[in-house]
Legacy VTK file of the C-alpha trace (Angstrom):
# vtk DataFile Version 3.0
C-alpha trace
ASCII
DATASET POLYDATA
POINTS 473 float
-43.539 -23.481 -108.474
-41.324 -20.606 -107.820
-40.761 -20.693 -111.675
-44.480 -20.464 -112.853
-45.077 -17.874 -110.317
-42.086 -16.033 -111.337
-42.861 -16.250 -115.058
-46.340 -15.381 -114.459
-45.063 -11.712 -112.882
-43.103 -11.477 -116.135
-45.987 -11.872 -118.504
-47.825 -9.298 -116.860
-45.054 -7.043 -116.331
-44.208 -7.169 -119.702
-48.114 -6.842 -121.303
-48.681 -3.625 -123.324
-50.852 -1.210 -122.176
-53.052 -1.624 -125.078
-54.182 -5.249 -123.715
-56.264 -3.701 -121.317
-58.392 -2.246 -124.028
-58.225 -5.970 -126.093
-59.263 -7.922 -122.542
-60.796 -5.129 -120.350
-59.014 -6.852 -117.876
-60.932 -9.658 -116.852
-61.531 -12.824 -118.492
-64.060 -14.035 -120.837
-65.542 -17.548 -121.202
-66.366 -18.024 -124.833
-69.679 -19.384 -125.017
-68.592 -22.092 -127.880
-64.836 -23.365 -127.722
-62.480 -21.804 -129.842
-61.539 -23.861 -132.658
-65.375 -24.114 -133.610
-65.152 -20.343 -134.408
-61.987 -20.926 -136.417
-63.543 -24.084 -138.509
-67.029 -21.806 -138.715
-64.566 -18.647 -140.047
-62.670 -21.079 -142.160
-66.416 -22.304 -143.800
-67.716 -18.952 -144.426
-64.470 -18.119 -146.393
-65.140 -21.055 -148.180
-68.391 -21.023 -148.790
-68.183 -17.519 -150.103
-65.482 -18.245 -152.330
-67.507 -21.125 -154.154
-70.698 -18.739 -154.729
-68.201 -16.142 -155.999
-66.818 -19.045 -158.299
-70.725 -20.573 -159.713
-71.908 -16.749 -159.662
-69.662 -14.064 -160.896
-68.706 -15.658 -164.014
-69.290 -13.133 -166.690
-67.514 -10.315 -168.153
-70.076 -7.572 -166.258
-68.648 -8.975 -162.918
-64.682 -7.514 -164.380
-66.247 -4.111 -165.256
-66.419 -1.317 -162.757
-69.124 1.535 -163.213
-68.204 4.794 -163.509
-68.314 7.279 -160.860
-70.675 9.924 -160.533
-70.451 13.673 -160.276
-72.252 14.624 -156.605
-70.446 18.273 -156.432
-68.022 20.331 -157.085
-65.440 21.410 -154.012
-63.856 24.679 -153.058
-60.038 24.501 -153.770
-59.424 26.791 -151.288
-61.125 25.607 -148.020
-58.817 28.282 -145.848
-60.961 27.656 -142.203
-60.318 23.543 -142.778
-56.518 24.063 -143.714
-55.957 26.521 -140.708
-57.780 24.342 -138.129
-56.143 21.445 -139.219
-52.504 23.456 -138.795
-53.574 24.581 -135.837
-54.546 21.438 -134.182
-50.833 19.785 -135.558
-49.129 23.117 -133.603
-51.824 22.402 -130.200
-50.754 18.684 -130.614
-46.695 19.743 -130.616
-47.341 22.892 -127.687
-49.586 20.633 -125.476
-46.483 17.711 -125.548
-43.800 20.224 -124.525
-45.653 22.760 -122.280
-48.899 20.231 -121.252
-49.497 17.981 -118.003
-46.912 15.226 -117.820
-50.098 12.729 -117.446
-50.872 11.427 -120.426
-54.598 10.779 -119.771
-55.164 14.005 -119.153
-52.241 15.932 -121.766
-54.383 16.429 -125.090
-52.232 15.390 -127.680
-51.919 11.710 -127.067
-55.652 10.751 -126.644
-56.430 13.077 -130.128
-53.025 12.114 -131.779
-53.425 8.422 -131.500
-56.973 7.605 -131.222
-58.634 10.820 -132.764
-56.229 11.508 -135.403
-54.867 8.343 -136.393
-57.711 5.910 -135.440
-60.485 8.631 -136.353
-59.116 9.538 -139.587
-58.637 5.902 -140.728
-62.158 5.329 -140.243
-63.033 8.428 -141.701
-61.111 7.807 -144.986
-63.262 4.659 -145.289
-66.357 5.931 -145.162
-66.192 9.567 -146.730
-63.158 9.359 -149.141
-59.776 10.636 -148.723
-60.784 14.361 -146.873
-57.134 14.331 -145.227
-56.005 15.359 -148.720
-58.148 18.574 -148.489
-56.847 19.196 -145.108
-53.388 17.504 -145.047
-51.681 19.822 -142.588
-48.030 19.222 -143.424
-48.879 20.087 -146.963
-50.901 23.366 -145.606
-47.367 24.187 -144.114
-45.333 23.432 -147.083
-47.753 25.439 -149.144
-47.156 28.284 -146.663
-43.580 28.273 -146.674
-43.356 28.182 -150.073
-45.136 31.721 -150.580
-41.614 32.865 -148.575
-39.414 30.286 -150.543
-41.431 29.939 -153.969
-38.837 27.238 -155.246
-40.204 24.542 -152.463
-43.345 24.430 -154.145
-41.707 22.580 -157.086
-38.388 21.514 -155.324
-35.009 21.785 -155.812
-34.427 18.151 -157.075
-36.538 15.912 -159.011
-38.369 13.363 -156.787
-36.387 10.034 -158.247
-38.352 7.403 -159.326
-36.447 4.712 -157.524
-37.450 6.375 -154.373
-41.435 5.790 -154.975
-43.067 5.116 -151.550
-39.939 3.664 -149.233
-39.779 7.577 -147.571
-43.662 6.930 -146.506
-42.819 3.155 -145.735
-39.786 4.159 -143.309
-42.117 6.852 -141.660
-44.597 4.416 -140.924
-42.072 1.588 -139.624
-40.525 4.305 -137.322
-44.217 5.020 -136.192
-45.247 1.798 -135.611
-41.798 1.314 -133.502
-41.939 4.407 -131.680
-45.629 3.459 -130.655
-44.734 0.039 -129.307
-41.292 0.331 -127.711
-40.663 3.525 -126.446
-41.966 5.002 -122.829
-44.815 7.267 -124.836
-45.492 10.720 -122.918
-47.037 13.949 -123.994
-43.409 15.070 -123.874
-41.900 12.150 -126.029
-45.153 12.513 -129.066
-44.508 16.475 -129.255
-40.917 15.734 -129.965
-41.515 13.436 -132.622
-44.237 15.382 -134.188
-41.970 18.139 -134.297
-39.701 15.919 -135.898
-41.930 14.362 -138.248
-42.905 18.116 -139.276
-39.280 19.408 -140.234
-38.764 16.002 -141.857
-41.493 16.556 -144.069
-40.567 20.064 -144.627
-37.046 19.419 -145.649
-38.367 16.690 -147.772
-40.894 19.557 -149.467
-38.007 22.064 -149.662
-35.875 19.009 -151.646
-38.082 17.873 -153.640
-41.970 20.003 -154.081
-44.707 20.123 -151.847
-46.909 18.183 -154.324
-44.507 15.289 -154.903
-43.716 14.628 -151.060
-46.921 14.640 -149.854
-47.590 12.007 -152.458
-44.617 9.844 -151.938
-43.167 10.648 -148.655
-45.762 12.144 -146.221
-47.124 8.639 -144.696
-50.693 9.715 -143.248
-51.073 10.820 -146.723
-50.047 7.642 -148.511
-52.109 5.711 -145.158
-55.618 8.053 -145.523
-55.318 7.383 -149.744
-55.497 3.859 -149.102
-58.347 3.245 -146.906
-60.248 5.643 -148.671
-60.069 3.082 -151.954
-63.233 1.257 -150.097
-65.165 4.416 -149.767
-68.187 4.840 -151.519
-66.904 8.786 -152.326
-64.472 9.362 -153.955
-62.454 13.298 -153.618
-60.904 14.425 -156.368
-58.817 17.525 -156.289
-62.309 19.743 -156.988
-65.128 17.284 -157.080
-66.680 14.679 -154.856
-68.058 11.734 -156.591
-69.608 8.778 -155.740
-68.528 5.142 -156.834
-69.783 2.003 -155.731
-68.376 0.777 -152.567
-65.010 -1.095 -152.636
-64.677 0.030 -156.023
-61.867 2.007 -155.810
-59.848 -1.188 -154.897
-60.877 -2.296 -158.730
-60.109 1.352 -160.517
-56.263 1.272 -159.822
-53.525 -0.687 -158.575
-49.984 -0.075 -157.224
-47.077 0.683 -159.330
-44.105 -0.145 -156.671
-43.336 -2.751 -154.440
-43.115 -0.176 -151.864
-46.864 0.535 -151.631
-47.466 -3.263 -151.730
-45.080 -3.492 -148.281
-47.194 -0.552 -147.108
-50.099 -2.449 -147.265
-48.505 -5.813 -146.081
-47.749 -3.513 -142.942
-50.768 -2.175 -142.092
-51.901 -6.001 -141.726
-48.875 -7.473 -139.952
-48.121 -4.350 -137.635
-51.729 -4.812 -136.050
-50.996 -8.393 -135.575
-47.931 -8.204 -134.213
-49.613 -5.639 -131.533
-52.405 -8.505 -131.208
-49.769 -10.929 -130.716
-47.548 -9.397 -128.084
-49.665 -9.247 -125.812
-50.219 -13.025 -124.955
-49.089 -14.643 -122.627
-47.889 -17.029 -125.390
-45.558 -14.674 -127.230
-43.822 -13.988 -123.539
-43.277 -17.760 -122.472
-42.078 -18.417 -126.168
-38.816 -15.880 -125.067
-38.517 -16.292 -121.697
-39.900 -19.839 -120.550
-36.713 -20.537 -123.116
-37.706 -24.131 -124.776
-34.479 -24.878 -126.106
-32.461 -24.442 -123.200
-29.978 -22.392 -124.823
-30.509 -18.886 -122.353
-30.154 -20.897 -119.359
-27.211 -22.830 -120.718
-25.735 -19.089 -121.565
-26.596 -17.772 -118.613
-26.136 -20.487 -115.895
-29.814 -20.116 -114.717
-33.384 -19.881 -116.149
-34.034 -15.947 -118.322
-36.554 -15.164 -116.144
-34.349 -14.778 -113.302
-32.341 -12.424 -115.687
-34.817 -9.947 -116.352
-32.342 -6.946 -116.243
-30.072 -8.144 -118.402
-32.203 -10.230 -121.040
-34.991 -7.285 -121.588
-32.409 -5.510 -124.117
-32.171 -8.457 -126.014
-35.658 -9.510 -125.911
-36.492 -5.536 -126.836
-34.306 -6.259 -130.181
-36.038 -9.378 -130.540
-39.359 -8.185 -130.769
-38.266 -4.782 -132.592
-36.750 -7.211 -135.492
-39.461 -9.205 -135.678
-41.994 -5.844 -136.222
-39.820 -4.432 -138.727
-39.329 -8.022 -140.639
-43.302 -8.546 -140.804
-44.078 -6.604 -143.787
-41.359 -8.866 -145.542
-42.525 -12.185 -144.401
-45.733 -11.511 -144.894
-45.016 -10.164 -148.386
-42.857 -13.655 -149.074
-45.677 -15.704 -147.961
-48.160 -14.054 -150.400
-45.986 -13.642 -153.292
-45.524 -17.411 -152.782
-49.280 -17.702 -153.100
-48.913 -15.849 -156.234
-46.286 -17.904 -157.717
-48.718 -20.442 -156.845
-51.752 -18.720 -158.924
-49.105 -18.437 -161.643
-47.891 -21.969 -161.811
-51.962 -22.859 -161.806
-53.454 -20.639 -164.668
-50.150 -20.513 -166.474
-50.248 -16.515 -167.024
-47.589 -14.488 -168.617
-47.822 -12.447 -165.820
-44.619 -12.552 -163.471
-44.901 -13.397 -159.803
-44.384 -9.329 -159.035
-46.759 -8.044 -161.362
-49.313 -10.263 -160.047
-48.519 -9.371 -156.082
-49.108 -5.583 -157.284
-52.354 -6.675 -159.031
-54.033 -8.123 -156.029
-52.059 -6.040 -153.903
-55.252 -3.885 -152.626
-57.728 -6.957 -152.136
-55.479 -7.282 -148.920
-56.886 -3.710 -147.366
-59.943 -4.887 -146.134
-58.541 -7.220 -143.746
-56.163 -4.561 -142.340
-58.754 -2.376 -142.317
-60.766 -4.800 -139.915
-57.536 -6.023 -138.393
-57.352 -2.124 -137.026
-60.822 -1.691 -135.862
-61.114 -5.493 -133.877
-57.870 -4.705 -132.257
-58.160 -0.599 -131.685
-61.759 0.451 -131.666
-62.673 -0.277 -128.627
-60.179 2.360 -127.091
-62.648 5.705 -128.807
-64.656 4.451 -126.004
-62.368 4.164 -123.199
-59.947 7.083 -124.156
-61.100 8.562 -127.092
-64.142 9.938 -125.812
-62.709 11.836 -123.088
-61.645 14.413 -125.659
-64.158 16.194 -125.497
-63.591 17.525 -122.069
-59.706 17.967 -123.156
-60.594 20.633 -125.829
-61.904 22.597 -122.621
-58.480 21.955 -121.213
-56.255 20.760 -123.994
-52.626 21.523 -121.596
-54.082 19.912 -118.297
-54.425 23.311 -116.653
-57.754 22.844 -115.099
-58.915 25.515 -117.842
-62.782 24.975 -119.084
-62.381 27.137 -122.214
-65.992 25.972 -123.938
-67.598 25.094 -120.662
-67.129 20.944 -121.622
-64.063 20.528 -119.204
-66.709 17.938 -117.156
-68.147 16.167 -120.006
-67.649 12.155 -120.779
-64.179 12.165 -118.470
-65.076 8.451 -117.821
-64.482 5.547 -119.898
-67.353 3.837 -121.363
-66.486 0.054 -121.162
-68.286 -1.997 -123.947
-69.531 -5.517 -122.740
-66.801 -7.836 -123.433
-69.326 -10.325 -125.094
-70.351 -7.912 -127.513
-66.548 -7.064 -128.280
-65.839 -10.622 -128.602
-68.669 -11.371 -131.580
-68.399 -7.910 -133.172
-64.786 -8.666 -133.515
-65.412 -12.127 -134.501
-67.798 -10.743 -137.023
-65.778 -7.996 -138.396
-62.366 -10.588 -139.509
-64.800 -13.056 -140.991
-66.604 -9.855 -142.584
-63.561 -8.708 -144.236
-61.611 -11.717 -145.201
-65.297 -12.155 -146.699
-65.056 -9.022 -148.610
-61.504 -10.084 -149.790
-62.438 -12.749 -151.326
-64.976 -11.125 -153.109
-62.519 -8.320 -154.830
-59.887 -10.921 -155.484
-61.975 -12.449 -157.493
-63.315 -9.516 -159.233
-59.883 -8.598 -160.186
-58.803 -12.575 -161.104
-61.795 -11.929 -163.705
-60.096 -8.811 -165.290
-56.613 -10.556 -164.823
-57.274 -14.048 -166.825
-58.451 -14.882 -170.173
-61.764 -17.614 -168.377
-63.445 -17.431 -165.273
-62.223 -20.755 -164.422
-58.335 -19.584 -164.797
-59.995 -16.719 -162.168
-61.199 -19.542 -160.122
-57.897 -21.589 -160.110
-55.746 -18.390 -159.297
-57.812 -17.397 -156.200
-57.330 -21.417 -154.283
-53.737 -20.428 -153.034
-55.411 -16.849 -152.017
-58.518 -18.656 -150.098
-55.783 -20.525 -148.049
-53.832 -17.663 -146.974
-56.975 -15.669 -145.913
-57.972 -18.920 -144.203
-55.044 -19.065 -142.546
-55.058 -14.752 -141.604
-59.028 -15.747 -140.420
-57.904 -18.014 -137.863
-54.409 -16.568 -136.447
-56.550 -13.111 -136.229
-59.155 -15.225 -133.847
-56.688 -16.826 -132.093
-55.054 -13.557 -131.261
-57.592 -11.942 -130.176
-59.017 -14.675 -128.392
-55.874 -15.115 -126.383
-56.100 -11.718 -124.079
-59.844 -12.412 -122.895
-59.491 -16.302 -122.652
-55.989 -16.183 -120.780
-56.198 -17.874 -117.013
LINES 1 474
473 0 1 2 3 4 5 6 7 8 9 10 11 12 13 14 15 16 17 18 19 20 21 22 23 24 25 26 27 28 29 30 31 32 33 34 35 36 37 38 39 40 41 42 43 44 45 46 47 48 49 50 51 52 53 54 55 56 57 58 59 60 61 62 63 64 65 66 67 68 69 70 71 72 73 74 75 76 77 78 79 80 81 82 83 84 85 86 87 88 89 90 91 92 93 94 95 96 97 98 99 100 101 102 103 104 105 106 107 108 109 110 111 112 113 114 115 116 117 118 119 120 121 122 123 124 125 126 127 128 129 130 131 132 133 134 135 136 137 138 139 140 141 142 143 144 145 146 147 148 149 150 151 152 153 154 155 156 157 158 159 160 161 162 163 164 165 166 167 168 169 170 171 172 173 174 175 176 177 178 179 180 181 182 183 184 185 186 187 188 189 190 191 192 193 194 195 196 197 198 199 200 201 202 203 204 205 206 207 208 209 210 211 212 213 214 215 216 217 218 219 220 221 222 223 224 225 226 227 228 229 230 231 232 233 234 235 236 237 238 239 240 241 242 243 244 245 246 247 248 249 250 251 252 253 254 255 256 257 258 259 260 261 262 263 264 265 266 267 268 269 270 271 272 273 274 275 276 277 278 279 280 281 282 283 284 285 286 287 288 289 290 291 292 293 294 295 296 297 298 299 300 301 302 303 304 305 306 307 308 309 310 311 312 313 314 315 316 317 318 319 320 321 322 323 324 325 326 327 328 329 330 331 332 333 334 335 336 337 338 339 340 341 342 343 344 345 346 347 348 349 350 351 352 353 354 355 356 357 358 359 360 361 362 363 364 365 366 367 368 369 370 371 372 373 374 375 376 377 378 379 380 381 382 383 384 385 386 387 388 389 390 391 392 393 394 395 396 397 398 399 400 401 402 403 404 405 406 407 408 409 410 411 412 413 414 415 416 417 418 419 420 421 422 423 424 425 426 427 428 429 430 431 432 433 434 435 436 437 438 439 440 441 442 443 444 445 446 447 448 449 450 451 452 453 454 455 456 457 458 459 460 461 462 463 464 465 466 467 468 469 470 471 472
């Protein structure tokens, strides 16, 4: 008994914050049980994947339209660029000089759900605009009036280098998000970092180059804004059909393709720490071997455990993009060994690399949305007051400062809907490219079986996870 209870205190100690905003902090019956959602996720993928199959047989169904001219941008767009630098510098001054409260300190609510959850969004409905705006670039551009060799660089970019710079950014992100004690203090510091990184990177090796290769919201913004039906060029805006950039290109580097893998297995990972079944599956210690090490059960070892368990879960975070990316170029070996194509097992992960962003893309909004409402909105009254000063600069200081809290039936099915929705969609432009890929439809067919399984497979753990938070007792 003592154990259970004692355990039970752990789980909850040990929760992320961000389960609040999955569970809302109460449980949920589901109406049906679970594993009928599951099985009914599991037949829509299916089923969709057949009509794909019978219907999208001919050579139209491999061709992708051409875009069309809507209008033609200004290159210069000076009041964007300078509010966009301006908010980066607010972000930094509010962390070091702001209230120590993070729910009322500016920079986290608009530098993790504004910024990074907002823009995200953004990019997949109007194209990539961050490019217009980019504000590390806007800097780099700046400096390099005073320094006119940064523009180009001082080195050439190597090619061996390709995306990993963007990739490590990101990993350290996605760390620094999930293990560290965040406060306004903590995200000013490593913006400020992230800022001279990027201009030492500019300085090395020109403005244009980094922000291409090495400047991660760039590389992040670029990708979800391959299902937008716009598409930015550097001075026109055109429109394309939707989910048709995913068709027009695909990535060159192994490096982008772990990018992507990481966009999908960082959100689950978040998902999956916080149930109460990732917890037990450390510390309720199955095999015996932590209590045999440490002469009683881990959960009476909190103190000295947590390091270890800390390590445990940071490997496993930085790992996912790999495992991930084994398990689906096994798939592809798979589609190889089926249709026989020339193709090697690489070339073929890059090919269908970007048929993958629609699930991360839904995999992000299921797990994150939810917090615009609870946090994200309050914003508003933080311009008024962006350091926590009990300023009312533009007279909105007592506008939307509570939460909104979305029924958590509605959050459940929306959710629901939105993984089915975009494995759905996955399906759909794996095929398409399977029918530029192979010589016959049914070689198209045949390569996409070992694909349906794996986004069978991402269907149901996604459900699970989120199912786990609301359903726990």
């Amino acid at each position: 008994m003592r154990r259970s209870i004692a355990l039970a205190a752990l789980v909850c100690g040990l929760m992320p914050s961000l389960a609040l905003a999955h569970s809302f902090g109460r449980q949920y019956n589901l109406p049906v049980p679970l594993w009928l959602y599951l099985y009914g996720g599991a037949a829509a993928l299916a089923l969709s994947f057949f009509l794909a199959a019978f219907m999208m047989r001919g050579e139209q169904h491999a061709v992708v339209k051409p875009r069309r001219l809507l209008y033609k941008k200004s290159s210069k767009a000076y009041l964007a660029r300078s509010l966009s630098v301006g908010f980066l510098l607010l972000t930094i001054a509010t962390g070091f000089l702001g209230n120590r409260d993070p729910y009322v300190n500016f920079n986290m609510t608009f530098f993790w759900i504004v910024f990074l959850l907002g823009f995200t969004y953004l990019s997949t409905l109007t194209g990539n605009y961050y490019r217009d705006i980019n504000p590390f670039t806007s800097l780099g551009l700046v400096f390099s009036r005073v320094f006119p060799r940064w523009r180009r660089g001082y080195f050439r970019y190597p090619s061996w280098a390709n995306y990993w710079p963007a990739l490590i950014a990101y990993l350290g992100l996605i760390w620094i998000e999930l293990f560290t004690h965040n406060t306004p203090l903590s995200l000013g510091q490593t913006l400020g970092a992230y800022t001279l990184y990027c201009l030492v990177g500019m300085a090395l090796f020109g403005v244009a180059k980094w922000s291409r290769y090495g400047e991660l919201f760039s590389v992040m913004f670029r990708l979800m804004a391959l299902m937008s039906p716009f598409h930015r060029g550097r001075h026109t805006v055109s429109w394309q059909a939707p989910l048709s950039g995913m068709l027009r290109e695909q990535p060159r580097h192994l490096a982008l393709l772990l990018f992507v893998l990481f966009l999908l297995s960082s959100t689950a990972f978040d998902g999956l720490r916080a149930t109460s079944w990732w917890v037990a599956l450390f510390w309720q210690d199955r095999t015996g071997l932590l209590t045999e090490w440490l002469g009683s059960a881990p959960i009476y070892n909190f103190s000295t455990l947590r390091p270890y368990y800390m390590a445990y879960e940071s490997s496993v975070l930085l790992l996912s993009p790999f495992v991930y990316g084994a398990i689906y170029m096994l798939c592809m070996a798979l589609a190889k060994l089926l249709t026989g194509s020339p193709l090697t097992v690489i070339q073929l992960s890059l090919r269908f690399a970007y048929s993958l962003l629609p699930i991360a893309l839904v995999y992000n909004i299921t797990h994150y949305y939810t917090l615009i409402f609870t946090q994200g909105v309050k914003v508003v009254s933080m311009l008024s007051d962006p350091f926590g000063w009990g300023w009312n600069l533009f007279g909105t200081a007592g506008l939307w400062r509570a939460p909104i809290i979305p029924d958590v039936a509605v959050v459940w099915h929306t959710q629901v809907g939105l993984i089915v929705l975009g494995h759905v969609i996955s399906v759909y432009i794996g095929h398409r490219i399977a029918l530029r890929t192979f010589a016959t439809a049914r070689q198209a067919t045949l390569s996409q079986l070992p694909l349906l399984v794996l986004m069978m497979a991402f269907t149901a753990s996604g459900l699970w996870i989120l199912a786990q938070p609301i359903g726990a007792r």
